[in-house]
Structures are given as C-alpha cells and as structure tokens.
N, C-alpha and C positions, 0 to 999 in steps of 0.2 A: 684924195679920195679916189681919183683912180685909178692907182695903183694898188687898191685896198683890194682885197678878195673877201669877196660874200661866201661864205657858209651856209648853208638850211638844214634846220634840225627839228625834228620833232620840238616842242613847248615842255618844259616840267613846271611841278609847281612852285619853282623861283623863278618863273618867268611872269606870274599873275600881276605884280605889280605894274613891271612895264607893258603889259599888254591892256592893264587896266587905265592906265595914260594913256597910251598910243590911240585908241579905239574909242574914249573920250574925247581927246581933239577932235577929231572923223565927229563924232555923233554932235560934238556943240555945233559944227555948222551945218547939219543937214544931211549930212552926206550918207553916214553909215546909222546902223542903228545900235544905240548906247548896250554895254556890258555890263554888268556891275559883278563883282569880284570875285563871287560866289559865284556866280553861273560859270566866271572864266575859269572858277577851281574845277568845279563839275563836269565843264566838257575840253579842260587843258587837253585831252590825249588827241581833242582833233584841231588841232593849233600846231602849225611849223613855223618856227621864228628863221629869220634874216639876220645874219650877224657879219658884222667886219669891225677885226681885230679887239673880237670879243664883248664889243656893243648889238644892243639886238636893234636894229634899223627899219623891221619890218614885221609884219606877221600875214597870217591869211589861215582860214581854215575851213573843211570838211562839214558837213553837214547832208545825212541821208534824209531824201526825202520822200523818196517809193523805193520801190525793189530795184530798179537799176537807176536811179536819178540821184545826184548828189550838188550841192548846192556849192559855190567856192562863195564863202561868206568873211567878212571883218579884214577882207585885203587891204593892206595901208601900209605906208613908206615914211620913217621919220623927214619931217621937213629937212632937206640940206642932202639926201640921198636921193630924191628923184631924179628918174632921166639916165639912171648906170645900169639900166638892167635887171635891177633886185626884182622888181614885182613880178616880171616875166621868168625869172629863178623860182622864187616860191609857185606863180602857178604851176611852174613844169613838176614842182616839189608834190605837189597838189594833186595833181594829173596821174603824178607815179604812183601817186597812194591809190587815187581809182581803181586806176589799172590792177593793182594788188589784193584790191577789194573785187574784183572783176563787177565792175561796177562799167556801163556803157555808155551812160549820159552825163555830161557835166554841165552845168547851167550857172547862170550868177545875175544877180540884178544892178546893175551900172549907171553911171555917168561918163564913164571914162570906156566908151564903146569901141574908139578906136583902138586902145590898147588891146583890147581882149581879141578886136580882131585881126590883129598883128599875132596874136598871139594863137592863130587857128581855130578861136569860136567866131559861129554866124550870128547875126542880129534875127531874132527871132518874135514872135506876138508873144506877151509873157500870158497871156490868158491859156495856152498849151501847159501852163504850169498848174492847175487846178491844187497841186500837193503845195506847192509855196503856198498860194495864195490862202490856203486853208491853217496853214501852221503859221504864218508871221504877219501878213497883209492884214486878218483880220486886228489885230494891236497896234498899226504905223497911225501913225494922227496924219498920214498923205493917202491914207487906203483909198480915198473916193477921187483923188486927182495926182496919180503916181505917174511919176514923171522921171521914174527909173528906167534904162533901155532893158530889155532881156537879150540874152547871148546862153550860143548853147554849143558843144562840143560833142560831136557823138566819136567817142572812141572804138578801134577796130583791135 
C-alpha cells in the first residue's frame, strides 16, 4: 500500500454503490450521517472519490450552505487505507473545488479535529454555523447533545 498512488476524481454514477457502503459503515457506528442511494445519485456531482490502482478507498464531499460557506461532508477512508494520506488528498481535492466555486469558507462537523487541523482548519463554536444547524441538526437523533467539533477554513 504504500507504494500505491491515490488518484482523486470527481464521483459518477458507477460509483453510488461503493459510496453507498463506504458511508454506511461511518453512519452504523455513529460517526457520519447515513446516505441512502438515491440522495447519493442526486447529489453524486459533489462527491470526489480516492482511488488506488483503481479501487475507490475513500470519498468526501461538497455541500453549500450560504453564499460563501460550504460544508466538506461524508469524508471517510476504507478500513486498511488509513494513516497514507488519502483523507488529507480528498480535502485538498475539496478545498480546489471551493476555491473554483470562489467560495471563502469551508467548515465540517468532526470527531477527528485533529486531522482537519493538520490539515489548516481552526476548531471553531459550531453555533457560528446557524445555516448547518438549520439544514441537517434539525434531523440527527444527537441535535440536543452533539458532540461533533466544528472546524473552519477561511480561504484567501
């Protein structure tokens, strides 16, 4: 594996199956919030998959929340690829699209606080997030004791 070179590419819709696994595991234990295969058909164009030697290992995707605020949502690494770098691939994959979108803020709701701030986001109060909290918080069965970190990137 590491010798393997990661690839990132936009998502099509032959990738909904394993995205709809990938993103399943994440949501059985708590971590992420569940897909189901139809929403992953309908918003594939903001999904970039993680591939090495043509296996897709990873995903993460796009989500606008205001006029310059965009959310990096459903980031996840297959078990046995953690640890090489992929995740921090995809966000910079992620980050380029902002930027393309001239989009200035990038946010994400975590567990995994320190990567992201390895990865040049700050740990931030997610109550700054009024647009999250009004599109997805109000649906999580955690809304009243969420115990995700917020991080935020303001791009220049």
């Amino acid at each position: 594996m590491m010798q393997a070179i990661c690839t990132c590419r936009p998502a099509t819709e032959d990738d909904v199956e394993v995205l709809f696994h990938l993103i399943s595991g994440y949501a059985e234990k708590g971590i992420m919030l569940p897909r189901s295969r139809e929403a992953l058909k309908r918003l594939i164009g903001t999904f970039v998959v993680a591939e090495v030697e043509g296996v897709i290992v990873g995903c993460g995707s796009l989500c606008q929340l205001g006029k310059d605020l965009v959310e990096i949502r459903s980031l996840g690494i297959t078990d046995g690829y953690k640890g090489f770098g992929i995740g921090s691939k995809l966000v910079d994959k992620l980050i380029e699209q902002a930027r393309e979108q001239n989009l200035t803020k990038v946010m994400a709701l975590t567990y995994e606080d320190r990567f992201f701030v390895k990865n040049g986001f700050n740990v931030v109060d997610k109550e700054i997030f009024p647009e999250k909290v009004w599109t997805d918080c109000v649906n999580c069965p955690k809304q009243k004791n969420c115990d995700e970190i917020a991080v935020l990137k303001v791009l220049n």
